[in-house]
TIVO-2410 file (N, C-alpha, C; in nm, 3 decimals):
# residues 89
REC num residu      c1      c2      c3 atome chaine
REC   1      X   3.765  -6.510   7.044     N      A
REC   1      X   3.717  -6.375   7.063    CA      A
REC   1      X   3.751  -6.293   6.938     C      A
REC   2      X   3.650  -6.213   6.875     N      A
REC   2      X   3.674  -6.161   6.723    CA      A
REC   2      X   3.765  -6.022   6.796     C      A
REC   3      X   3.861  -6.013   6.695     N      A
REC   3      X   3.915  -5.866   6.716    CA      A
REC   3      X   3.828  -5.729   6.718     C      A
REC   4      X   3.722  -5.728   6.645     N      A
REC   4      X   3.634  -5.606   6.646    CA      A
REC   4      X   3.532  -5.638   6.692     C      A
REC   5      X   3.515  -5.570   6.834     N      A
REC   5      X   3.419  -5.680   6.900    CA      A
REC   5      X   3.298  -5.659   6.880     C      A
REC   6      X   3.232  -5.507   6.902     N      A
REC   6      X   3.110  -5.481   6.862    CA      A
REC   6      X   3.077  -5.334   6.791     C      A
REC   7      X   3.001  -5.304   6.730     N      A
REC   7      X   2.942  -5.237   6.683    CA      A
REC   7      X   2.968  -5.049   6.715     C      A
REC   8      X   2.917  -5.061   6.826     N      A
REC   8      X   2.932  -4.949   6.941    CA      A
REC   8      X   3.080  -4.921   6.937     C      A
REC   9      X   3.188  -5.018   6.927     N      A
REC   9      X   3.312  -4.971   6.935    CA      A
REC   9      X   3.379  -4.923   6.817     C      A
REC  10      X   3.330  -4.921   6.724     N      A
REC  10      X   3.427  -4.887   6.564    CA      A
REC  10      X   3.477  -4.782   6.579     C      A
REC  11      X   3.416  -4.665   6.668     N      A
REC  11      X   3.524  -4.533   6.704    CA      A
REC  11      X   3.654  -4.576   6.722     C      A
REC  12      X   3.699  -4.671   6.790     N      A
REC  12      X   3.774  -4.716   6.874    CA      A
REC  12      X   3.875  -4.795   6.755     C      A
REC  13      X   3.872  -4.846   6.638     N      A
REC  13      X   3.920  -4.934   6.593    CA      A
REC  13      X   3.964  -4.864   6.430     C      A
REC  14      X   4.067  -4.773   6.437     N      A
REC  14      X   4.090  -4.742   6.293    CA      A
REC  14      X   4.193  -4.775   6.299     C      A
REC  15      X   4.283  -4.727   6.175     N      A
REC  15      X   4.417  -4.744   6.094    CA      A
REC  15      X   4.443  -4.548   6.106     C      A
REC  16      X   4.581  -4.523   6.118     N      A
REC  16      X   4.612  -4.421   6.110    CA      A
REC  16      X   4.732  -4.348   6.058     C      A
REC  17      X   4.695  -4.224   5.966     N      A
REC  17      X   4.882  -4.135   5.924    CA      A
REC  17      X   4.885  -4.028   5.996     C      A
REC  18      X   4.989  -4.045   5.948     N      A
REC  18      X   5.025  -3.870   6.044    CA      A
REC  18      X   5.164  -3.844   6.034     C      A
REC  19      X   5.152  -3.676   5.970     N      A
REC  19      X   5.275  -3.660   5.890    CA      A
REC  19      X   5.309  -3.534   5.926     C      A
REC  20      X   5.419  -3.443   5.911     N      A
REC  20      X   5.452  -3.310   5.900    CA      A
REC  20      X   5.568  -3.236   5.874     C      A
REC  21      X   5.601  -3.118   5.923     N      A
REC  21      X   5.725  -3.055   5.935    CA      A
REC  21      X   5.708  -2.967   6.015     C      A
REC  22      X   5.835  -2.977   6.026     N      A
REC  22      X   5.888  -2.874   6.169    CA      A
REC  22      X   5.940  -2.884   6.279     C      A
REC  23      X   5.937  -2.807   6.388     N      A
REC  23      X   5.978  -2.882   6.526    CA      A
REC  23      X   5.850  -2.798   6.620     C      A
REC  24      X   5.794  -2.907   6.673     N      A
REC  24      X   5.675  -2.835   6.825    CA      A
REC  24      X   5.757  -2.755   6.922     C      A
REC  25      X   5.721  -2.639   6.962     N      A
REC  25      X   5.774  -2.599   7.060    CA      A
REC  25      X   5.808  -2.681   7.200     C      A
REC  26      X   5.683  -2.738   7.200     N      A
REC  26      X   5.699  -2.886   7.348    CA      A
REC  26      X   5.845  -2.972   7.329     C      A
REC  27      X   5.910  -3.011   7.176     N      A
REC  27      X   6.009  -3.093   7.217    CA      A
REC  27      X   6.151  -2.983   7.236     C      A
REC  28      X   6.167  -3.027   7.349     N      A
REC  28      X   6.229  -2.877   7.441    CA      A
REC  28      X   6.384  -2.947   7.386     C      A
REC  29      X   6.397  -3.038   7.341     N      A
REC  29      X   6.564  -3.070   7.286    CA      A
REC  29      X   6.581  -3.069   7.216     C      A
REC  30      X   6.486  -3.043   7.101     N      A
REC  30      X   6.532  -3.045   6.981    CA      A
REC  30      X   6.480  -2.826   6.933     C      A
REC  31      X   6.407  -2.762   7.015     N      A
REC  31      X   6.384  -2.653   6.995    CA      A
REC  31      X   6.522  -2.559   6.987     C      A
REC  32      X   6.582  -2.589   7.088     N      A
REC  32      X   6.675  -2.456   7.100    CA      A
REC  32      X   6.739  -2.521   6.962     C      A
REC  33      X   6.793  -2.613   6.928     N      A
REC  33      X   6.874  -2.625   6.780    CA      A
REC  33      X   6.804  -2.551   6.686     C      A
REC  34      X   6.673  -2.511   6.681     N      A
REC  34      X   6.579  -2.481   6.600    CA      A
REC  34      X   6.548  -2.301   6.610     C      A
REC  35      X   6.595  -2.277   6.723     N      A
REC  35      X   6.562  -2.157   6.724    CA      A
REC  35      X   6.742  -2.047   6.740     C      A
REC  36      X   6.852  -2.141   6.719     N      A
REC  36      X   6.950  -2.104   6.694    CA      A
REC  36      X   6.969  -2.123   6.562     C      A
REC  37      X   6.937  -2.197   6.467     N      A
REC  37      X   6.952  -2.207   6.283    CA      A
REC  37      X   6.775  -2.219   6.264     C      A
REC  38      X   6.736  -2.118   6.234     N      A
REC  38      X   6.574  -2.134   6.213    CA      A
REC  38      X   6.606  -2.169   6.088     C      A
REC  39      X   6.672  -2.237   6.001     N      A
REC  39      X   6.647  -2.239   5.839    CA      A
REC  39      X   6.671  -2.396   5.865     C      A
REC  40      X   6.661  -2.446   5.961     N      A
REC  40      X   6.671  -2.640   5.949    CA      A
REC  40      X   6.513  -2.636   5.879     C      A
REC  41      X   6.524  -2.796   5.829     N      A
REC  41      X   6.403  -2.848   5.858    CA      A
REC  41      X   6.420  -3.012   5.872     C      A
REC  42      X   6.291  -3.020   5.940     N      A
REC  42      X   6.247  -3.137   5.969    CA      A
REC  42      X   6.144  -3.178   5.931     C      A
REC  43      X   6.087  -3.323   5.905     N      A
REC  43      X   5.938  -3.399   5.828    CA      A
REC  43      X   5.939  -3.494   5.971     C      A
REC  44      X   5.813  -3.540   5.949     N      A
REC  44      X   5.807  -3.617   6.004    CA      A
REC  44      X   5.683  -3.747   5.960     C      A
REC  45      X   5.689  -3.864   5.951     N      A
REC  45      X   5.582  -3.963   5.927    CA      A
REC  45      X   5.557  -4.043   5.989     C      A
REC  46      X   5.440  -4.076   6.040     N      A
REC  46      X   5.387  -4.212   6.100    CA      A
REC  46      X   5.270  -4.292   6.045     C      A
REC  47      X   5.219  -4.417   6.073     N      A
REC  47      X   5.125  -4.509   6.028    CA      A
REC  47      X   5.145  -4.614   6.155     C      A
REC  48      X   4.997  -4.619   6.199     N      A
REC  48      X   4.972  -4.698   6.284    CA      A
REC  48      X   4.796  -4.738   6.313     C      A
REC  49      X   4.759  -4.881   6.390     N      A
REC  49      X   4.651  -4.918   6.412    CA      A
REC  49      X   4.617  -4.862   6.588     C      A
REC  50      X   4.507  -4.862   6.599     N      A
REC  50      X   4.423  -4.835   6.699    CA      A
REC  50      X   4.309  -4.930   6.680     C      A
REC  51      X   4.275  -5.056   6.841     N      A
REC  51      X   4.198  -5.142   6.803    CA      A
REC  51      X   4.177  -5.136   6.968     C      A
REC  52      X   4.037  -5.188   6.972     N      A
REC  52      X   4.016  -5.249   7.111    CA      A
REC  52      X   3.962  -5.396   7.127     C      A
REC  53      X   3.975  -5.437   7.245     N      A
REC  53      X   3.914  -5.589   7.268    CA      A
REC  53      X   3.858  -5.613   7.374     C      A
REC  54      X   3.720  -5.677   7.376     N      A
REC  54      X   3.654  -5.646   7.437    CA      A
REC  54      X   3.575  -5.441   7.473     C      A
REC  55      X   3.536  -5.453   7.637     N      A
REC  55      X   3.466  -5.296   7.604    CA      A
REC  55      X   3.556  -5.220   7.641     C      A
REC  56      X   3.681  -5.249   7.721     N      A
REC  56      X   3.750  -5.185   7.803    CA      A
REC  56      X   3.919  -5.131   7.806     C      A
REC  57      X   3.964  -5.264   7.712     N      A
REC  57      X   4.091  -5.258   7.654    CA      A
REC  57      X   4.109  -5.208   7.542     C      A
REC  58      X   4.226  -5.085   7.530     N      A
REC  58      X   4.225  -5.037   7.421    CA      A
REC  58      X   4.383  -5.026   7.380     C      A
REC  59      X   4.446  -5.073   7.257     N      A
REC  59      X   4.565  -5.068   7.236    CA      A
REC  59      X   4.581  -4.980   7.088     C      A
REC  60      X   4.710  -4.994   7.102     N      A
REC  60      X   4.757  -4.895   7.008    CA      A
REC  60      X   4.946  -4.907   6.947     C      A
REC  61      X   4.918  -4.927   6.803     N      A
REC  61      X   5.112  -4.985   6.774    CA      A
REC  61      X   5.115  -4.903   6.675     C      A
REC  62      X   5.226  -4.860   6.621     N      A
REC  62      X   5.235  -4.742   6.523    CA      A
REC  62      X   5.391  -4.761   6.527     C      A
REC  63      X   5.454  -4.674   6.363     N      A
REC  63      X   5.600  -4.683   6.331    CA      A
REC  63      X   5.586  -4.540   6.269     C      A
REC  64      X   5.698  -4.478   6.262     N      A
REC  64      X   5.739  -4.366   6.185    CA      A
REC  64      X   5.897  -4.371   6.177     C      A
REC  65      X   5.888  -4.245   6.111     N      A
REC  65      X   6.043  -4.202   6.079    CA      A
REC  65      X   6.053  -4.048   6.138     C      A
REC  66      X   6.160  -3.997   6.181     N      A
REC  66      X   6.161  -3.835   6.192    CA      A
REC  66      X   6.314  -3.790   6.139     C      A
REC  67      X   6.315  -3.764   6.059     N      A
REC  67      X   6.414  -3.669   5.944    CA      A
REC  67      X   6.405  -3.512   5.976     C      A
REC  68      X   6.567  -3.466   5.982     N      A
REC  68      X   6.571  -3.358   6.077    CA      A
REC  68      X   6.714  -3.304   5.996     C      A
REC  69      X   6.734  -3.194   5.984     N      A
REC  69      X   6.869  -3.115   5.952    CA      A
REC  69      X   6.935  -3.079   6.118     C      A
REC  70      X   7.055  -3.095   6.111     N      A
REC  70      X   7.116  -3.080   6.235    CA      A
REC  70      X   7.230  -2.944   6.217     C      A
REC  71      X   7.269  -2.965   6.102     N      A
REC  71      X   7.343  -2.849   6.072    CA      A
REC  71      X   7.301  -2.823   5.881     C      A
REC  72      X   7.305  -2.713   5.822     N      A
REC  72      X   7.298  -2.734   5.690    CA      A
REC  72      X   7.331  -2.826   5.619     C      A
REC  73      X   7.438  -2.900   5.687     N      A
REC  73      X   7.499  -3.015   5.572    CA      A
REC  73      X   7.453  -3.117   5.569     C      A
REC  74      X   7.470  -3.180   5.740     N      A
REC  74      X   7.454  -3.273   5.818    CA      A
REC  74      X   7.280  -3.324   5.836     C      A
REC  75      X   7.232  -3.460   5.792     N      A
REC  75      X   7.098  -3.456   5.875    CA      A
REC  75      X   7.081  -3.583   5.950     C      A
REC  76      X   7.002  -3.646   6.066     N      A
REC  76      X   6.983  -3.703   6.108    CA      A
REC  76      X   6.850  -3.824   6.099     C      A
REC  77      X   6.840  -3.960   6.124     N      A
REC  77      X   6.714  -3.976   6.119    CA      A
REC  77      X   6.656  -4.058   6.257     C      A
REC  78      X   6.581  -4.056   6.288     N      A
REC  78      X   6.537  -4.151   6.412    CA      A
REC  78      X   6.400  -4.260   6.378     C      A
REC  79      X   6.433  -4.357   6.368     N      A
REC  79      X   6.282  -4.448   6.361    CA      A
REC  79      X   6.226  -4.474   6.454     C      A
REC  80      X   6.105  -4.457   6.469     N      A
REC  80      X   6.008  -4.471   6.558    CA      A
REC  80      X   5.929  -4.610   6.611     C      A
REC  81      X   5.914  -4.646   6.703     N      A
REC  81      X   5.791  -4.744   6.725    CA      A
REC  81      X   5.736  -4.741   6.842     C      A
REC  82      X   5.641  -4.756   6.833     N      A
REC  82      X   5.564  -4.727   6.938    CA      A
REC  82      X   5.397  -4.841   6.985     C      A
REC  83      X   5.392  -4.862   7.104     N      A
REC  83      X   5.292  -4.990   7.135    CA      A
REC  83      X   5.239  -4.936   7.314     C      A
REC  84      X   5.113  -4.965   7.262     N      A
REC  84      X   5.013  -4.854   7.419    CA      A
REC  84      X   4.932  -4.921   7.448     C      A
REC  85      X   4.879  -4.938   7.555     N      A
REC  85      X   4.759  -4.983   7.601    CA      A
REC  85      X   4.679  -4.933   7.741     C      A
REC  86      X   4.565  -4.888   7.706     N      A
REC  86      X   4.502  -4.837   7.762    CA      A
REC  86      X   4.355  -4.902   7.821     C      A
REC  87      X   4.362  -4.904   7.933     N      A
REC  87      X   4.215  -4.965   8.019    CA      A
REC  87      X   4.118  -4.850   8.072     C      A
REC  88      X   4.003  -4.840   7.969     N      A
REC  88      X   3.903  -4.728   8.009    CA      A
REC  88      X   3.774  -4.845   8.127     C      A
REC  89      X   3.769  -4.717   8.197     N      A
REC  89      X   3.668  -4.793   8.330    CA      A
REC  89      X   3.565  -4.682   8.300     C      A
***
């Protein structure tokens, strides 16, 4: 079975980055640190594939890093990985 199965699906089948700074208001544990020293900062990077197989299965694996100031001096890092799969009906 070919990995890219047909035509119709190439939406479905890229390579991806995704990068930034800051902190989202949504991550509610890392906000209040953020809104008690507003002068941190944080980056953040990822790279990952998005592929499907067949019409219905759709997966997804990706890695990053997230680099973060915790106190002026002090910074932290967390590596990421991440692996999904999704069944559209």
């Amino acid at each position: 079975m070919p990995l890219f199965t047909d035509i119709n699906q190439q939406d479905k089948n890229y390579l991806f980055l995704k990068g930034g700074s800051g902190i989202s208001p949504d991550e509610r544990f890392l906000i209040t640190r953020k809104l008690e020293q507003p002068g941190l900062k944080t980056y953040f990077g990822q790279a990952g594939v998005n592929f499907s197989l067949a019409t219905y299965h759709l997966f997804q694996a990706g890695a990053g890093i997230l680099q973060e100031e915790i106190t002026g001096e002090n910074t932290g890092t967390q590596f990421l990985l991440n692996v999904s799969y999704r069944y559209r009906f």
